[in-house]
MISE-411365 format. One line per field, with one value per residue: z, x, y of N, C-alpha, C in turn. Coordinates in Angstrom, 2 decimals. Example, Ala and Ser with C-alpha at 12.3 -4.5 7.8 and 13.67 -1.06 7.14 Angstrom:
n.up	(7.80_7.08)
n.east	(13.19_12.85)
n.north	(-5.69_-2.25)
ca.up	(7.80_7.14)
ca.east	(12.30_13.67)
ca.north	(-4.50_-1.06)
c.up	(7.80_7.87)
c.east	(13.20_12.90)
c.north	(-3.30_0.03)
END
This chain:
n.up	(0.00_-0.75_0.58_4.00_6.71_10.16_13.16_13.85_11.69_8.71_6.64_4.13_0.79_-1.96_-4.97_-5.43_-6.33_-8.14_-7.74_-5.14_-3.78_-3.35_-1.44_0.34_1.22_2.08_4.42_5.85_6.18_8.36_9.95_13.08_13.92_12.10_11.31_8.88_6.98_5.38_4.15_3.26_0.61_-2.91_-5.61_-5.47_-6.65_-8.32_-7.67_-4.91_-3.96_-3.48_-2.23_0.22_1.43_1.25_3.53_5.45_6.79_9.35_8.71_9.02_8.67_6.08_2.24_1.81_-1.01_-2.74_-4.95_-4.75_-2.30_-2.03_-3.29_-2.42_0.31_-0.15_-0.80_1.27_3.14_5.97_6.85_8.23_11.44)
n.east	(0.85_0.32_0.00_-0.37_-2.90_-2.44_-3.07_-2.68_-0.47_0.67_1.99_3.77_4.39_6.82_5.04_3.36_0.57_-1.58_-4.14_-4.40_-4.66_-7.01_-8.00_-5.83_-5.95_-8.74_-8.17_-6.52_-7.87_-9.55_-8.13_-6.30_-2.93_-1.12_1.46_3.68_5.04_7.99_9.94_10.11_9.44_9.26_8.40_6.38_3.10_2.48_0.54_0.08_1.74_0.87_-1.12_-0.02_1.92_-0.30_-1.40_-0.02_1.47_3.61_6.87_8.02_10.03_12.34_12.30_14.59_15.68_18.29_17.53_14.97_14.15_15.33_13.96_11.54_12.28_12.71_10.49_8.46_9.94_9.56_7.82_8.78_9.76)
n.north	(-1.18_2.25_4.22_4.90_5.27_6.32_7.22_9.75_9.91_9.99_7.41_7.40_5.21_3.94_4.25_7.03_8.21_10.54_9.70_9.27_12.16_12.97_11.44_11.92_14.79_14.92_13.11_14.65_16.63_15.66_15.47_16.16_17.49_16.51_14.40_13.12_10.23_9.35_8.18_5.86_6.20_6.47_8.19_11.29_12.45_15.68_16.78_15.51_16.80_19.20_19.52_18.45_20.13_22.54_22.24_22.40_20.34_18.43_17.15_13.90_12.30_12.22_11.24_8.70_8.18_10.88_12.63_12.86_13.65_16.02_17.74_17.77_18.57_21.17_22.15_21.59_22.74_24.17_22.48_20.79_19.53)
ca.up	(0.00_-0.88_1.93_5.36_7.91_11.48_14.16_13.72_10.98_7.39_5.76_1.84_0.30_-3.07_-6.03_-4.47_-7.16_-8.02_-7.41_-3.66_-3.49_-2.74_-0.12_1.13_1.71_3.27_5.78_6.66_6.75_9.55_11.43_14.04_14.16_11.67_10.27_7.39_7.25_3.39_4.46_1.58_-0.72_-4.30_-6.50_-5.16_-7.43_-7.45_-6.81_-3.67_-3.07_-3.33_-0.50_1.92_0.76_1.82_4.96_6.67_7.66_10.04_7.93_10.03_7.84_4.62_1.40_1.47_-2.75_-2.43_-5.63_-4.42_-0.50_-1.91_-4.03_-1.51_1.74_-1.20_-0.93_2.63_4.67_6.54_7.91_9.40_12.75)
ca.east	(0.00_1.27_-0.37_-1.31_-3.17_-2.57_-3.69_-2.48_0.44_0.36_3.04_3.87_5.55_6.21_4.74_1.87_-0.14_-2.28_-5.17_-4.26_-4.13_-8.66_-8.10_-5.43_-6.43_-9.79_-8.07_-5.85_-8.49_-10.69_-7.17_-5.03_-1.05_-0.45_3.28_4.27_6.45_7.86_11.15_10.47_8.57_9.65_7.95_5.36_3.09_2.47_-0.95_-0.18_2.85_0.76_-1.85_1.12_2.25_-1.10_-1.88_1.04_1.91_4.92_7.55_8.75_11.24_12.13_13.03_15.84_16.18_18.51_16.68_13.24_14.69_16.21_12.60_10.30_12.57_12.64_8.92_7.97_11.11_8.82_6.79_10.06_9.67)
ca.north	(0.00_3.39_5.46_3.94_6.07_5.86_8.06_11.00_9.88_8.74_6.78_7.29_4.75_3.30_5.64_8.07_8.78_11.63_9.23_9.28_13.32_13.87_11.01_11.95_15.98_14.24_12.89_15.69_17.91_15.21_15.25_17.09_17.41_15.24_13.90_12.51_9.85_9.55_7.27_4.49_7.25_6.89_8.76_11.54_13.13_17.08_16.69_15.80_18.10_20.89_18.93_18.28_21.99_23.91_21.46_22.56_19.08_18.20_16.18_13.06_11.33_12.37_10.16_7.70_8.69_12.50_13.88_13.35_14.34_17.38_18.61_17.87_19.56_22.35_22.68_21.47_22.77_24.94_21.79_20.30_19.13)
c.up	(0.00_-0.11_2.71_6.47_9.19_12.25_13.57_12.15_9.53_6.58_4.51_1.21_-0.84_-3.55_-5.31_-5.75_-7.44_-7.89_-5.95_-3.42_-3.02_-1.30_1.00_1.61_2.53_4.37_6.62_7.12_8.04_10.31_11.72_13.39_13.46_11.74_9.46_7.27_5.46_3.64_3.48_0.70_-1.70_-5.12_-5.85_-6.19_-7.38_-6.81_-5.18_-2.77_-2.71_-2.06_0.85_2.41_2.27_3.28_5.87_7.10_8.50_9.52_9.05_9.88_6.40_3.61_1.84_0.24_-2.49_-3.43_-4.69_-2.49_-0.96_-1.99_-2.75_0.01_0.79_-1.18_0.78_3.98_5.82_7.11_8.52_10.70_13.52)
c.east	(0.89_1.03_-1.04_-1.69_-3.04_-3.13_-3.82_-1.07_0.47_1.31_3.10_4.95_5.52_6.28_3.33_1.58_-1.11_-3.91_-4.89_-4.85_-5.68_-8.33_-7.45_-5.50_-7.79_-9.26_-6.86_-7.25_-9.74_-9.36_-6.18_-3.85_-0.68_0.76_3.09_5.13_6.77_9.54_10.66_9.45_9.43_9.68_6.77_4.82_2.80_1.48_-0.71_1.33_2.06_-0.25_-1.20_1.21_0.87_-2.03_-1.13_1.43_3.63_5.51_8.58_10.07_11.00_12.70_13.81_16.55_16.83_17.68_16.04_13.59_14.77_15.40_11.56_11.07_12.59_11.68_8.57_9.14_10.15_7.53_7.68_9.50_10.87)
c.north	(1.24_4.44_4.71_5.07_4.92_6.93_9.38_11.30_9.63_8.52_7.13_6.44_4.37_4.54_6.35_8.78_9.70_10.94_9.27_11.14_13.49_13.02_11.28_13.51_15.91_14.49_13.45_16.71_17.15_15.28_16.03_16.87_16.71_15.67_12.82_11.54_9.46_8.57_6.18_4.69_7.16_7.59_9.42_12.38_14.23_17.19_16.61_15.97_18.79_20.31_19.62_20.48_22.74_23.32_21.93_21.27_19.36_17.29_15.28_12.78_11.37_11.10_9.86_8.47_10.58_13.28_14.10_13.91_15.51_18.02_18.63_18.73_21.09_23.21_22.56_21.85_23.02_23.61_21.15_20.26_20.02)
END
């Protein structure tokens, strides 16, 4: 699975496709404090950069991969933990 909710957290791993991006702004917007965890994220698509982006999320653990680490702390520094 390429996105797993937990409480308050939701995993991304794999390819995160722009079919994920309504569900997964859903269920930011039914939940608190989230974080992000994106540690064995491959491929995310913008769709749901721009999500993470205008959620404010708190970024747990970024990529493993340095591109996609480098683009996405590029865009989401500012939700850093």
């Amino acid at each position: 699975m390429s996105v797993e909710y937990r409480s308050n957290q939701v995993l991304l791993s794999g390819v995160v496709g722009v079919e994920q991006a309504e569900s997964i702004l859903d269920w930011l917007q039914q939940t608190e404090n989230v974080k992000v965890d994106m540690s064995a994220l491959e491929h995310l698509h913008t769709a749901n950069v721009q999500v993470l982006a205008a959620a404010k999320v708190r970024v747990s653990a970024w990529p493993q991969d340095m591109q996609l680490n480098k683009f996405l702390q590029s865009i989401l520094t500012n939700n850093c933990q």
